[in-house]
Residue, then its C-alpha position, 0 to 999 in steps of 0.5 A: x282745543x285745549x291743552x293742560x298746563x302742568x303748574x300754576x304759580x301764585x305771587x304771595x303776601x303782595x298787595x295785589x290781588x294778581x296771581x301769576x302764573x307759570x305754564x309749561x306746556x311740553x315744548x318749554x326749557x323745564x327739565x323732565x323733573x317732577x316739582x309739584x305733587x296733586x296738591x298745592x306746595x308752597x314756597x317757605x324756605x329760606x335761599x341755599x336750599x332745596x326749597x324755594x325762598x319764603x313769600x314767592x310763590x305757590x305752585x298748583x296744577x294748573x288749568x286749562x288753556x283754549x288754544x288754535x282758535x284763529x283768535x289770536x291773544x297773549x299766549x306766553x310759553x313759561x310765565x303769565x301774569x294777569x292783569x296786565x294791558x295787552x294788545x299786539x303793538x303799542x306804537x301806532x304805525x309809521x307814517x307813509x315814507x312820502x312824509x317827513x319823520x317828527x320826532x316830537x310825535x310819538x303815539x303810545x298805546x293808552x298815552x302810557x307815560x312810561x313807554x312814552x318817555x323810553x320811545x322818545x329817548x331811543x329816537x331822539x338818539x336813533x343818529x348816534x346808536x346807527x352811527x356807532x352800528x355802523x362803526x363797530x359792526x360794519x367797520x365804517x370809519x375804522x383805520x386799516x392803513x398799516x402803514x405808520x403807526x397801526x390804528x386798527x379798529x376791531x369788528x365787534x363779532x356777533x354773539x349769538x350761537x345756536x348751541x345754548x337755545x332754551x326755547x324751542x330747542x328742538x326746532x331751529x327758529x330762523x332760516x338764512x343769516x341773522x346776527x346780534x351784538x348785544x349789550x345785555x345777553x341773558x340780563x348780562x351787560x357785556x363788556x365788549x359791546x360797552x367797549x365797541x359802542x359806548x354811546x349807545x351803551x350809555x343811552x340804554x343805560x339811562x333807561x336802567x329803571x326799565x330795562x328788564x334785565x334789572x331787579x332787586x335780586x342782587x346777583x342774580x340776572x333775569x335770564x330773559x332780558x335782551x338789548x341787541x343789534x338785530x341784523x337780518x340778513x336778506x332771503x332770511x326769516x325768523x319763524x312765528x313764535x311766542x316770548x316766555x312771558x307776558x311781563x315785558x315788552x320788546x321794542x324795535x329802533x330800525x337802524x337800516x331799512x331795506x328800500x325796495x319792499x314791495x311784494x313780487x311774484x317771489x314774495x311769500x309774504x303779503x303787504x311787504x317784503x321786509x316786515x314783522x306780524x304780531x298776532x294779527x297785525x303786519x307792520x314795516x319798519x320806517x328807519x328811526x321810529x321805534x316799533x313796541x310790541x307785545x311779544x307775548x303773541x306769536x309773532x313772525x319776522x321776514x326779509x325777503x329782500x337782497x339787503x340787510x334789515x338792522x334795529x336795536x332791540x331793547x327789552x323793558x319791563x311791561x309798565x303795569x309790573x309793580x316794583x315787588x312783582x319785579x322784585x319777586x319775579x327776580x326770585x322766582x327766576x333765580x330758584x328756578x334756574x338754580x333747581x335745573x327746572x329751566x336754563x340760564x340762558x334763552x334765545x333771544x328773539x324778535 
């Protein structure tokens, strides 16, 4: 089956001979609003006007793409860039829950360096970000006694609403109870999570090169980029679906990790039931060892469980993204969202 793509937009004046691509297909945030003519147009104006900033981007008709094969591949629902490595996880599977955790063993799809070094620095912290979790969100080791002087520690509250989704507006995405308290919301560092929960917040923060909230565009945040306690609250499930783009990747630390996960005569889902699918490929969680995916593929997450399944969710940019894609990428993003062509905000997902 194929479906037409309404444009197509080309990086320009870069080294590399990559183009990069923005799909709309009919259920994306872009606003009914006529952008493009049959022709080519090319972005050559300088910011401030209704024109978009010179050496971004030209955007074309775009082509069509062979979709609902039983095949599944990186199918992002705005923006694609080719070239990139793909595959549905870029960690190999945890080890079975008989065997001890080391972790100084880290495997990373293509030994990638970067990916490598982002994976160890989250695991070799996994005690101190869960301690804080449970701390700040749970309320562990806070002081309720009134008597005396108060000592009282506020909750951190979640901060997810269902009110300013931009993917997938017109269908809600989870079923059941699923909560987030984030640290970047909409490439947005938030000042009540650093407030709550500072250890973590400075661990993310020596991953600043990466995180993929993080451009060269001063001023101007990249409205798709996420780090978050994920809690997903038992008989609760978060529909399959594909991330906006290609030009990151989504990384898992589980914090808590249901126990009891084997299928029963209730389960919906095969294997386990606590887990994620990314294309093809269903995984579990193991409390410590950091998950990567490419969220570009549908993917779907499920707990079936009666407990809660919590990680800290880190977006950082796909490795093979140079420094003047971010960078143009960052501008392309400001444009469009300063025209109305998509919201400021996405819904985050897993």
């Amino acid at each position: 089956m194929h479906r037409l793509s309404a444009r197509v937009s080309r990086l320009r004046a870069s080294n590399t001979p990559r183009s990069f691509s923005v799909i709309r297909p009919e259920n994306t945030s872009f606003k009914n609003k006529e952008i493009v003519s049959k022709e080519s147009r090319t972005f050559s104006s300088s910011s401030g006007s209704n024109e978009p900033p010179a050496n971004v981007a030209t955007i074309i008709q775009g082509p069509s793409l062979l979709a609902n094969t039983g095949f599944h591949r990186p199918s992002p629902s705005i923006f694609f860039l080719p070239g990139l490595r793909s595959l549905p996880f870029w960690t190999a599977p945890p080890p079975p829950a008989d065997q001890p955790n080391d972790p100084s063993k880290v495997s990373v799809a293509y030994n990638d360096p970067t990916i490598t070094k982002i994976v160890k620095h989250l695991e070799s912290n996994y005690e101190t970000i869960k301690e804080e979790y449970m701390n700040a969100v749970m309320g562990f080791g806070t002081t309720t006694d009134m008597s005396g002087t108060p000592n009282v520690s506020k909750i951190l509250e979640p901060d997810y609403d269902v009110n300013k989704r931009v993917e997938h507006a017109n269908d809600k995405l989870h079923v059941g109870n699923w909560d987030w308290h984030s640290y970047i919301l909409n490439g947005q560092k938030q000042d009540n999570f650093i407030k709550a929960c500072p250890k973590t917040a400075q661990i993310l923060q020596d991953l600043q090169p990466h995180l993929f909230f993080d451009t060269q565009e001063q001023g101007h945040p990249n409205p798709f980029g996420f780090a978050f306690f994920s809690t997903l609250h038992g008989k609760s499930y978060i529909k399959p679906h594909t991330g906006p783009m290609n030009l990151r990747l989504r990384i898992h630390l589980p914090l808590i990790v249901p126990k009891d996960t084997k299928p029963d005569a209730y389960s919906t889902k095969p294997r386990t039931k606590c887990g994620l699918r990314v294309g093809d490929q269903i995984r579990e969680w193991r409390e410590g060892k950091a998950v990567v995916l490419d969220d570009s593929y549908e993917h779907e997450v499920w707990n079936e469980t009666k407990d809660l399944r919590v990680l800290l969710l880190v977006d950082v940019w796909h490795p093979d993204v140079r420094m003047e894609e971010r960078d143009r990428v960052g501008s392309m993003f400001s444009f469009a969202v300063s025209q109305g062509w998509m919201g400021n905000k996405e819904s985050p997902k897993e």
